[in-house]
C-alpha positions in Angstrom: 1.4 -5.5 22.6 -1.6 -6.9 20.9 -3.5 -10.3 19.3 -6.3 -10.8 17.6 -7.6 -13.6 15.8 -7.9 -11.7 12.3 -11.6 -12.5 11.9 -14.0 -10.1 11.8 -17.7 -10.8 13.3 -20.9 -9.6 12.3 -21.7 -6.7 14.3 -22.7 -3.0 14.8 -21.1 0.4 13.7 -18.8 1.0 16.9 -18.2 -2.8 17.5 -16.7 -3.5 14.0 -14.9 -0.6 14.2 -13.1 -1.4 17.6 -12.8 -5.5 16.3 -11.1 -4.0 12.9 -8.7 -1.4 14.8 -8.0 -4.3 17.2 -6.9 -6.7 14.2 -5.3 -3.8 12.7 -3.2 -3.1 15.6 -2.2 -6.4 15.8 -0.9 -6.4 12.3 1.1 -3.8 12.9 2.9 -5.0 16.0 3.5 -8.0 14.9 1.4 -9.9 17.3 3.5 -9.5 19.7 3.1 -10.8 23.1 4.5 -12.8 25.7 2.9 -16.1 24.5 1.9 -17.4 21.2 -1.2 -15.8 19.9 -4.1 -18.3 20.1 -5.2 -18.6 16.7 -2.5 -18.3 14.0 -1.5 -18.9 10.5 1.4 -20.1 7.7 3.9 -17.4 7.4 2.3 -15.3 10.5 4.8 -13.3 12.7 5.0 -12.9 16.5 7.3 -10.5 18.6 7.6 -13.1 21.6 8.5 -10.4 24.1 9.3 -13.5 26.7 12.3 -14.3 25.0 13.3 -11.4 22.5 12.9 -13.2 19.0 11.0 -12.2 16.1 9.5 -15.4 15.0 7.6 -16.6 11.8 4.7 -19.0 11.0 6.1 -22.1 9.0 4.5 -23.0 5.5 2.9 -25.7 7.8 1.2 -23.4 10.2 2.8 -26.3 12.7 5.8 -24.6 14.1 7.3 -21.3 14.9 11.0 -20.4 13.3 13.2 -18.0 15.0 14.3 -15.1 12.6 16.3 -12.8 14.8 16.7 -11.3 18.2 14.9 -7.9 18.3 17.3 -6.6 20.9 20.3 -6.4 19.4 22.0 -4.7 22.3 25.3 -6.7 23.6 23.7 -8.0 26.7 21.4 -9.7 24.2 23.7 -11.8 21.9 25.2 -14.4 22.6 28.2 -14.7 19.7 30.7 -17.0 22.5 29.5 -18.8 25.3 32.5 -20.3 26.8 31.8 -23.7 29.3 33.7 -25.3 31.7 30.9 -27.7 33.3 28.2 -29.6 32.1 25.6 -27.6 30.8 22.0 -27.8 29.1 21.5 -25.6 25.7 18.3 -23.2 26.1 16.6 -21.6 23.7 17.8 -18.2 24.9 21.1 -20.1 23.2 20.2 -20.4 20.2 23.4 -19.6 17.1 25.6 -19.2 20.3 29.1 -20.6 19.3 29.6 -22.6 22.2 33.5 -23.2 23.6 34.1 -25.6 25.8 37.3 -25.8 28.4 36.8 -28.6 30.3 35.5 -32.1 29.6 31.6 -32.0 29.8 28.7 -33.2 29.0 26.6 -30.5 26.9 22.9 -32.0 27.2 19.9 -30.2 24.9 17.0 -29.4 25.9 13.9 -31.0 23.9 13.5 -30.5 20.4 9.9 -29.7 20.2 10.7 -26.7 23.0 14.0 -25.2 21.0 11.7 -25.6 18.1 12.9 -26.1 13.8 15.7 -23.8 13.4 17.4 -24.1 16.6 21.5 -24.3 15.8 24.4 -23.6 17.7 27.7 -24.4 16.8 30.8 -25.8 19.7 34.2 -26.0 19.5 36.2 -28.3 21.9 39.0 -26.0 23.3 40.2 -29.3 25.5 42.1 -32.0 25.9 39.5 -34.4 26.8 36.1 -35.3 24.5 33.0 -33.5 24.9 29.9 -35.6 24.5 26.3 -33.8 23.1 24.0 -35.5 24.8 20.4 -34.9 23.0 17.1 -34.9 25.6 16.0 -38.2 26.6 15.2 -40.4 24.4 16.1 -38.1 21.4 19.0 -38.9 19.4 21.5 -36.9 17.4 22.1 -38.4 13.5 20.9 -41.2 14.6 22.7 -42.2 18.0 21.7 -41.3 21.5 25.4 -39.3 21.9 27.7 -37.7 20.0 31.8 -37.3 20.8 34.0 -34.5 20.1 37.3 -34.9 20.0 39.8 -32.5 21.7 40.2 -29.4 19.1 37.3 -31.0 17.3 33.9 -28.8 16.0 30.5 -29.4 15.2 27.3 -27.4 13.7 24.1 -28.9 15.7 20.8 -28.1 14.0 17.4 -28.8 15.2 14.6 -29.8 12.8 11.9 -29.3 15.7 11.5 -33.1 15.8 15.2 -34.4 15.6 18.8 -33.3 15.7 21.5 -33.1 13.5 25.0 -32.8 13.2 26.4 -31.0 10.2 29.8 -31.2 10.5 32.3 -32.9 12.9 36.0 -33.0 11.5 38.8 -32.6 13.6 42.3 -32.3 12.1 45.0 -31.9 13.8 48.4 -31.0 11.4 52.1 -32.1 12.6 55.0 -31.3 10.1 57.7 -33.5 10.6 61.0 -34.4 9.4 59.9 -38.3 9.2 56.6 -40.2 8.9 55.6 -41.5 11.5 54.3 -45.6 11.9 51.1 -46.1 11.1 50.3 -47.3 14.3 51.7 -43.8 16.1 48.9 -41.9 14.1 45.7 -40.7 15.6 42.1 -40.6 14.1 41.7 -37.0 12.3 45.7 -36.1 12.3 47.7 -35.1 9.2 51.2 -35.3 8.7 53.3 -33.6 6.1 56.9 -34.6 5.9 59.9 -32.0 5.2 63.6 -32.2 4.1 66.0 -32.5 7.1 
């Protein structure tokens, strides 16, 4: 592991030469280290070896994006994470495809922690709605909560500042023999009729 500020002082013979291998060695690295390095720059990359994610600069030099895990061993990804009690997303969470199996309440931790970039996607595998509850006063398009419906799904994206949700259509198909009233129809179901 190794930093360095990238700035090379005035200095003598063996002093420069140590400062320049130093810089050098952080280069090729990738800074890595288990904290941000202290000084850094637009498009810079860091190896956080606290969490496991390669990690770039924004054009900003204001935030750091996640790229990719650099373990990508199966104890490292996270592809389903199935929940049947309330739960907080983490960063160690991030693109997890989330399913849940019991009415809950799936809370987020702050945006400025899980940072732009952060997304994760849920399915609701229950009969009951799941809310997304967004980190105090934080809101999600707009609203403090969002509800999904049973066998509904969302995309959740973080902007590092705010949340968003992409997509939240829940369809449910029933083929039937007859059309139902209007007033026996749910929100988000779609009937097709057939021949008897």
């Amino acid at each position: 592991m190794s930093q360095h500020d990238f700035v090379i002082d005035n200095q003598s013979g063996s002093l420069f030469r140590t400062d320049l291998n130093n810089a050098l060695a952080a280069t090729a690295t990738l800074s890595s280290g288990a904290s941000a390095p202290a000084t850094t720059y637009a498009y810079m990359l860091w190896a956080d070896t606290t969490t496991g994610w390669l990690k770039i600069r924004n054009a900003a030099n204001t935030q750091w994006i996640r790229l990719m895990l650099m373990n990508n061993a199966a104890g490292s990804r996270r592809p389903v994470l199935s929940k049947g009690a309330n739960y907080t997303m983490v960063d160690a969470d991030h693109g997890a495809l989330v399913r849940c199996t019991a009415a809950l309440t799936l809370a987020l931790d702050a945006a400025a922690t899980l940072g732009d970039g952060y997304y994760f996607s849920l399915i609701n595998d229950h009969s009951a709605a799941i809310t997304i509850d967004p980190n105090a006063s934080e809101t999600i398009n707009g609203v403090t909560t969002i509800t999904v419906p049973a066998a509904g799904s969302v995309n959740v994206h973080c902007t590092g500042s705010a949340w968003y949700m992409l997509s939240g259509v829940s369809v449910r198909t029933y083929i039937s023999t007859a059309i139902p009233a209007a007033g026996d129809m749910a929100d988000g179901e779609l009937w097709f009729t057939r021949e008897a």
